[in-house]
C-alpha positions in Angstrom: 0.0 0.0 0.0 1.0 3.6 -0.8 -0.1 5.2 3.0 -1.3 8.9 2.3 -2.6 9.4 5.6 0.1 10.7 8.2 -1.7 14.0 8.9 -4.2 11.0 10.7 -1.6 8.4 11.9 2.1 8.4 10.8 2.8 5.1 9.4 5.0 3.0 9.3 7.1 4.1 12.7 10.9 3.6 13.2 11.4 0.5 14.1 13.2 1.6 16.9 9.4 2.6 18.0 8.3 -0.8 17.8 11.1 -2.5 19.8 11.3 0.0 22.4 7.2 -0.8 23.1 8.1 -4.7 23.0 10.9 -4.3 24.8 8.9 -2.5 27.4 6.2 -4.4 27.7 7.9 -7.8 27.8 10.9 -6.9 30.0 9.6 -3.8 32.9 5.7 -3.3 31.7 4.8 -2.7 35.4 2.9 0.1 36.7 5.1 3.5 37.1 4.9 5.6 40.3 3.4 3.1 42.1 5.6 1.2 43.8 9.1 0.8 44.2 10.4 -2.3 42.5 13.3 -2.8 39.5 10.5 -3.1 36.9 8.4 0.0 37.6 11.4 1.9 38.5 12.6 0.8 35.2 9.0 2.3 33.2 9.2 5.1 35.4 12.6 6.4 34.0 11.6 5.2 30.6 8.4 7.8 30.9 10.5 10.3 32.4 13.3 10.0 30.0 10.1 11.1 27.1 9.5 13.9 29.2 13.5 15.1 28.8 13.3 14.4 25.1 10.0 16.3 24.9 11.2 19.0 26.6 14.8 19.0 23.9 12.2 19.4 21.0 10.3 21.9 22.0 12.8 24.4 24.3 10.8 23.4 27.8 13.2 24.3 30.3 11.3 21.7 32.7 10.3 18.6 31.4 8.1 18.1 34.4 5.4 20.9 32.9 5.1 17.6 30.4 2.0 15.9 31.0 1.2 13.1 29.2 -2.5 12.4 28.0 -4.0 10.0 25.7 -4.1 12.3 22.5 -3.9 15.7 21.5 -7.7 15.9 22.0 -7.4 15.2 25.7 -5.0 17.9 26.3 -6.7 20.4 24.4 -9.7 19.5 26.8 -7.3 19.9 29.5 -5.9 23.1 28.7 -9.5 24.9 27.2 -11.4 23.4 30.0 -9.4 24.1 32.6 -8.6 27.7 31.6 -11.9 28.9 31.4 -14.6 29.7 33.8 -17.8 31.3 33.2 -17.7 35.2 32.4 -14.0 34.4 30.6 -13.9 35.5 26.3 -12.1 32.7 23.8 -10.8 33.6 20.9 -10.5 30.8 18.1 -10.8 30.2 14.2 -12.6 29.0 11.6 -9.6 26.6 10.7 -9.7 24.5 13.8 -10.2 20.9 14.8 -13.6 19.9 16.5 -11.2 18.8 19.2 -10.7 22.8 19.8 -14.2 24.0 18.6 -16.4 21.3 20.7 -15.1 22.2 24.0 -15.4 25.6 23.1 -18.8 25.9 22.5 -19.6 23.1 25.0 -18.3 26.0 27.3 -20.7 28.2 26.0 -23.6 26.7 28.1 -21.5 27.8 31.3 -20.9 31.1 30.5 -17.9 31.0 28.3 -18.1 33.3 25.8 -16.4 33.4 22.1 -15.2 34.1 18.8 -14.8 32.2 16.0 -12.2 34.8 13.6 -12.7 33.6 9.9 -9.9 32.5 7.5 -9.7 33.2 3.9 -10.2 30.8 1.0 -7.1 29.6 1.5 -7.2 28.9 5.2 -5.1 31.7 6.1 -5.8 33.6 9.7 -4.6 37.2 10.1 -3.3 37.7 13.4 -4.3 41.6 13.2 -8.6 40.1 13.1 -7.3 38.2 16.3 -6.2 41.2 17.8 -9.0 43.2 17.0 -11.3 40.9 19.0 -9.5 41.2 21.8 -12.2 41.9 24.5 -11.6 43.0 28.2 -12.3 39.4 29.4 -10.4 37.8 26.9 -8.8 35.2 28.5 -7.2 32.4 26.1 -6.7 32.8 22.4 -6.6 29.0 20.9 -5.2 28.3 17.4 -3.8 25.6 15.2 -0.5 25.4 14.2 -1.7 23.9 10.7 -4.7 23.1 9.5 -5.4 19.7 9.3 -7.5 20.2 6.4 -5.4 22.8 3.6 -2.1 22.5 5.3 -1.9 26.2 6.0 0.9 27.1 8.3 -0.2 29.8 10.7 1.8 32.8 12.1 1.7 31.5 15.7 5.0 33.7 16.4 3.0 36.8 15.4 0.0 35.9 17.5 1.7 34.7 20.8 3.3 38.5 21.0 -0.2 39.5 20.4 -1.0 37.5 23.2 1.9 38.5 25.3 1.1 42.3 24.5 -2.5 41.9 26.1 -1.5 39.2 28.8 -3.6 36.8 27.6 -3.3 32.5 27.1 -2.1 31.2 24.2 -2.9 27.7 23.8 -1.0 26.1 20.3 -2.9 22.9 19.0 0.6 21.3 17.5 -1.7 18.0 15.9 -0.1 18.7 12.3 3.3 20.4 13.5 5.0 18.2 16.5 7.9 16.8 15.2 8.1 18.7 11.9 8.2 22.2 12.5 9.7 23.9 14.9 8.3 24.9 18.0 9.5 26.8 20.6 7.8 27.7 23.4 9.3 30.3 25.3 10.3 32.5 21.7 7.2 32.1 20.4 4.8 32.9 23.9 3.4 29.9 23.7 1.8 29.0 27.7 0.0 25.9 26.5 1.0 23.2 23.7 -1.2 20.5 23.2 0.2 17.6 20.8 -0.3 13.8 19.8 2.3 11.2 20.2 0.7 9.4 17.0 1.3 11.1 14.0 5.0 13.7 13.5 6.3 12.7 16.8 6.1 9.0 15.0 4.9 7.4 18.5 2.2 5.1 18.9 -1.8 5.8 19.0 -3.1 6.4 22.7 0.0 8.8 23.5 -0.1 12.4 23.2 0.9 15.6 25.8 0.5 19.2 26.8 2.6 21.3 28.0 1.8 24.3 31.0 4.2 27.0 31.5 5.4 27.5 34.9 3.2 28.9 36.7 -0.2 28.6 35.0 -3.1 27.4 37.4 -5.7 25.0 35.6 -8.1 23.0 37.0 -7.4 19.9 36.4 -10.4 17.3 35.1 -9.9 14.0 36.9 -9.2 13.4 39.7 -7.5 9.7 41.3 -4.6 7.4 41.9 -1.7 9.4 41.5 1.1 7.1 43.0 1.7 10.2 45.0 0.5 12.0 48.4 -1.8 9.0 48.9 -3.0 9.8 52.2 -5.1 12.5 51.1 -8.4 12.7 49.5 -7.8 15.7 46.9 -5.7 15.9 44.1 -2.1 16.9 44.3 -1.5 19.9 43.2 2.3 19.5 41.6 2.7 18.7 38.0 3.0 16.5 36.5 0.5 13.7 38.9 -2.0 17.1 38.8 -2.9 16.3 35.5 -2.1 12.1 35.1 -4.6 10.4 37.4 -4.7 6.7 36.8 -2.1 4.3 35.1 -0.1 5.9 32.0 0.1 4.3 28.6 3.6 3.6 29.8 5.0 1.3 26.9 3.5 3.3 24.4 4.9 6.7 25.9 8.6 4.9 26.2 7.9 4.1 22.2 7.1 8.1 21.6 10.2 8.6 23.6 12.1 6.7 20.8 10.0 8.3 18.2 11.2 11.9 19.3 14.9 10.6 19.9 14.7 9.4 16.2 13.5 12.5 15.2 16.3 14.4 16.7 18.9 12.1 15.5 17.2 12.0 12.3 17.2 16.1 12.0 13.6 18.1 11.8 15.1 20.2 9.5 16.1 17.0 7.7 12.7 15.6 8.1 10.9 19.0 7.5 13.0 19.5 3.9 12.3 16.2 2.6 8.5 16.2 3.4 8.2 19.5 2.0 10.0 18.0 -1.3 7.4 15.7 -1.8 4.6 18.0 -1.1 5.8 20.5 -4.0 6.2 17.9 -6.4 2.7 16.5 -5.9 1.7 20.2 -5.9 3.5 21.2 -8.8 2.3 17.8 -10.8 -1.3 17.4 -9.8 -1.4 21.1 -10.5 -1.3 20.3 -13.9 -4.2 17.7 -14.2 -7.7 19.1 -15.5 -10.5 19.1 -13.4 -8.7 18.7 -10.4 -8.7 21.5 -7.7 -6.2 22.2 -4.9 -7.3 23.9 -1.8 -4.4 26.0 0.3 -1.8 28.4 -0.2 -0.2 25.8 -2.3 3.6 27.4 -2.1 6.1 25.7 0.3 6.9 27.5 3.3 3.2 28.4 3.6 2.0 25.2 2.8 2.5 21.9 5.3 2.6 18.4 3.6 -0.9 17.9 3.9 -2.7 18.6 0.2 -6.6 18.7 -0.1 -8.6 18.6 -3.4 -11.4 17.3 -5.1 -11.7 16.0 -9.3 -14.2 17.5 -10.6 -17.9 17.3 -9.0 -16.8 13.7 -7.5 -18.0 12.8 -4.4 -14.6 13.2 -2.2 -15.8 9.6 -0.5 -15.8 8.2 -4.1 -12.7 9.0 -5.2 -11.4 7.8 -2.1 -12.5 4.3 -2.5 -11.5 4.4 -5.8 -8.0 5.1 -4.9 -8.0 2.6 -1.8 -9.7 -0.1 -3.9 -8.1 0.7 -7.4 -4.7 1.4 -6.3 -4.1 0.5 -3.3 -3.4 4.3 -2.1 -4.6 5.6 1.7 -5.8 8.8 1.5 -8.7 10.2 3.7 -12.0 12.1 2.4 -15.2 14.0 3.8 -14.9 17.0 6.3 -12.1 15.8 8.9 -13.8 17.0 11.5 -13.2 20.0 10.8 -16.6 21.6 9.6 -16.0 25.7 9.7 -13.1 25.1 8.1 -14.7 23.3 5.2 -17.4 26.0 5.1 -14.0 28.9 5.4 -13.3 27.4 2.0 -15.9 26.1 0.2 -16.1 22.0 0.3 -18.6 21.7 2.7 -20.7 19.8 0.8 -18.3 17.7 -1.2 -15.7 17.6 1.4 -12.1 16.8 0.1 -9.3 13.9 -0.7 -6.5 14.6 1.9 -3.1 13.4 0.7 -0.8 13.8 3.7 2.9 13.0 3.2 5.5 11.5 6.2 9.3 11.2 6.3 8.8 7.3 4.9 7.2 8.5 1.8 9.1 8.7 -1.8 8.7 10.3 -4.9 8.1 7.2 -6.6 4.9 6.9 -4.9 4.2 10.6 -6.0 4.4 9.7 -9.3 2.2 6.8 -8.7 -0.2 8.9 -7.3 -0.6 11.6 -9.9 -0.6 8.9 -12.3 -3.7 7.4 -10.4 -5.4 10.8 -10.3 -4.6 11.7 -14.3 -6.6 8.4 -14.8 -9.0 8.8 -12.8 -10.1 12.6 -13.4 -10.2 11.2 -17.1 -13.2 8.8 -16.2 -14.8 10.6 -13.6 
């Protein structure tokens, strides 16, 4: 199979991902922080060594304001939800994930107030219409990084000093940038990150993290076993066991661990350059085929490795099965939950084919690709 879908899941991993979640689980899977043996000592560093490498990749001078969650959708709940309190102002975009947008307006029944600022046809957010919505209870502006849906890279230096400027939160959503593009919190005024282990980080599914700047109070959402400060009957309030009530994914983080370490022996500049190869080469070639439209800013250094169109009037759902069953090619269609961003740019209704490149991709497979597209544009 030729796997188009890394914006969803990076596949394959390193295999250094793999053997580092074997080797966990078949040599010290025990439960971290919870008691005091060889084995869970051993899964304890492994999950603290993650934190460390986190920390490396993204400039976080403590890799303790690491919490690990299940996904990036868990963190954003953590960070939007425990942010906000009734009377507070959000301000978001039309480009975002459900997995901002849905807690956002689930606030709304509490008294959380917001604004949605709306992109341009090509997904693009101008930091100046988040500033000018800036409100006097504005207390967290939340953005993507890149859209999930036309691969637009957003300006988050620009708006974290807009944030800084006002004193107010800025909370990143990294689903599409962890691991690719650079990220920095403390140049960029960044106070919350939230990121899955899953897709550029190259770790496995059920691992993912968000990071709090020093500091920052939140409310956390469960409450539970912590391994720590078991005599009492409320949470502790130190980070990271604030935020990680229950037994951790602990193999799986330990594999994300090796995933970012691969990364960083590997290069993200390395990793960025080549994926940004591919991307202008199916750019530049599907360009080229008629009836088919591309949706983004489609020019490299605006534009992440994750490519939207549609052929013609084609269902998008269609032409994805055709290229799955046809071709053998992974590529994912409809609205990826991400329904105002659809609307921002006009596939709503017919909802697109995402091609999303990873590191493990070639151009060989671009070619096979466009290929696959020339023939079927020509039937559809």
């Amino acid at each position: 199979m030729v796997y188009f879908d890394n914006a969803a899941t990076s596949y394959p991993k390193p295999k250094i991902v793999y053997d580092k979640i074997m080797e966990a689980m078949t040599e010290y899977g025990a439960n971290p922080g919870r008691s005091g043996h060889k084995k869970a000592l051993a899964i304890s560093r492994g999950i603290f060594e993650t934190r460390v490498q986190l920390s490396k990749l993204f400039n976080i001078k403590d890799p303790l304001n690491i919490i690990f969650t299940l996904n990036c959708t868990e963190a954003l709940n953590t960070a939007i939800k425990g942010v906000l309190k009734p009377g507070d102002h959000v301000i978001t975009t039309s480009m975002e994930h459900n997995s901002v947008l849905r807690p956002i307006v689930f606030l709304e029944k509490l008294g959380v107030e917001h604004t949605i600022v709306q992109g341009d046809s090509k997904g693009r957010i101008n930091p100046k219409d988040i500033e000018n919505s800036i409100r006097p209870n504005t207390k967290l502006i939340a953005t993507t990084h890149i859209s999930n849906l036309t691969g637009t890279i957003m300006d988050i230096e620009a708006i974290g000093k807009i944030a800084k400027k006002h004193n107010i939160l800025y909370l990143v959503d990294g689903a599409q940038s962890a691991g690719v593009y650079d990220i920095d919190v403390n140049s960029m005024n960044i106070d919350m990150l939230a990121f899955p282990g899953h897709k550029g980080l190259l770790g496995p599914q059920g691992t993912g993290g968000l990071y709090i700047r020093e500091g920052l109070d939140l409310t956390e959402i469960f409450q539970g076993g912590t391994g720590s400060v078991s005599h009492s009957l409320t949470q502790p309030d130190v980070l990271p066991d604030k935020f990680e009530s229950g037994t951790p994914n602990g193999p799986g983080i330990v594999g994300l661990g090796a995933g970012v370490k691969y990364i960083m022996e590997i290069g993200i500049d390395n990793i960025r350059k080549k994926e940004e190869e591919l991307t202008k080469h199916f750019i530049e070639e599907a360009l080229k085929i008629e009836g088919i439209k591309l949706y983004g800013p489609l020019e490299i250094g605006l534009h992440a490795p994750v490519v939207a169109l549609n052929i013609k009037d084609a269902d998008s759902s269609e032409i994805s099965y055709i290229l799955d069953e046809e071709y053998d090619i992974a590529v994912r269609p409809g609205l990826h939950c991400a329904p105002l961003a659809h609307k921002t740019i006009g596939t709503f209704e017919q909802g697109v084919v995402r091609f999303s490149f990873g590191y493990e991709n070639t151009h060989e497979e671009i070619e096979f690709a466009v290929k696959a597209l020339k023939e079927i544009a020509r039937e559809v």
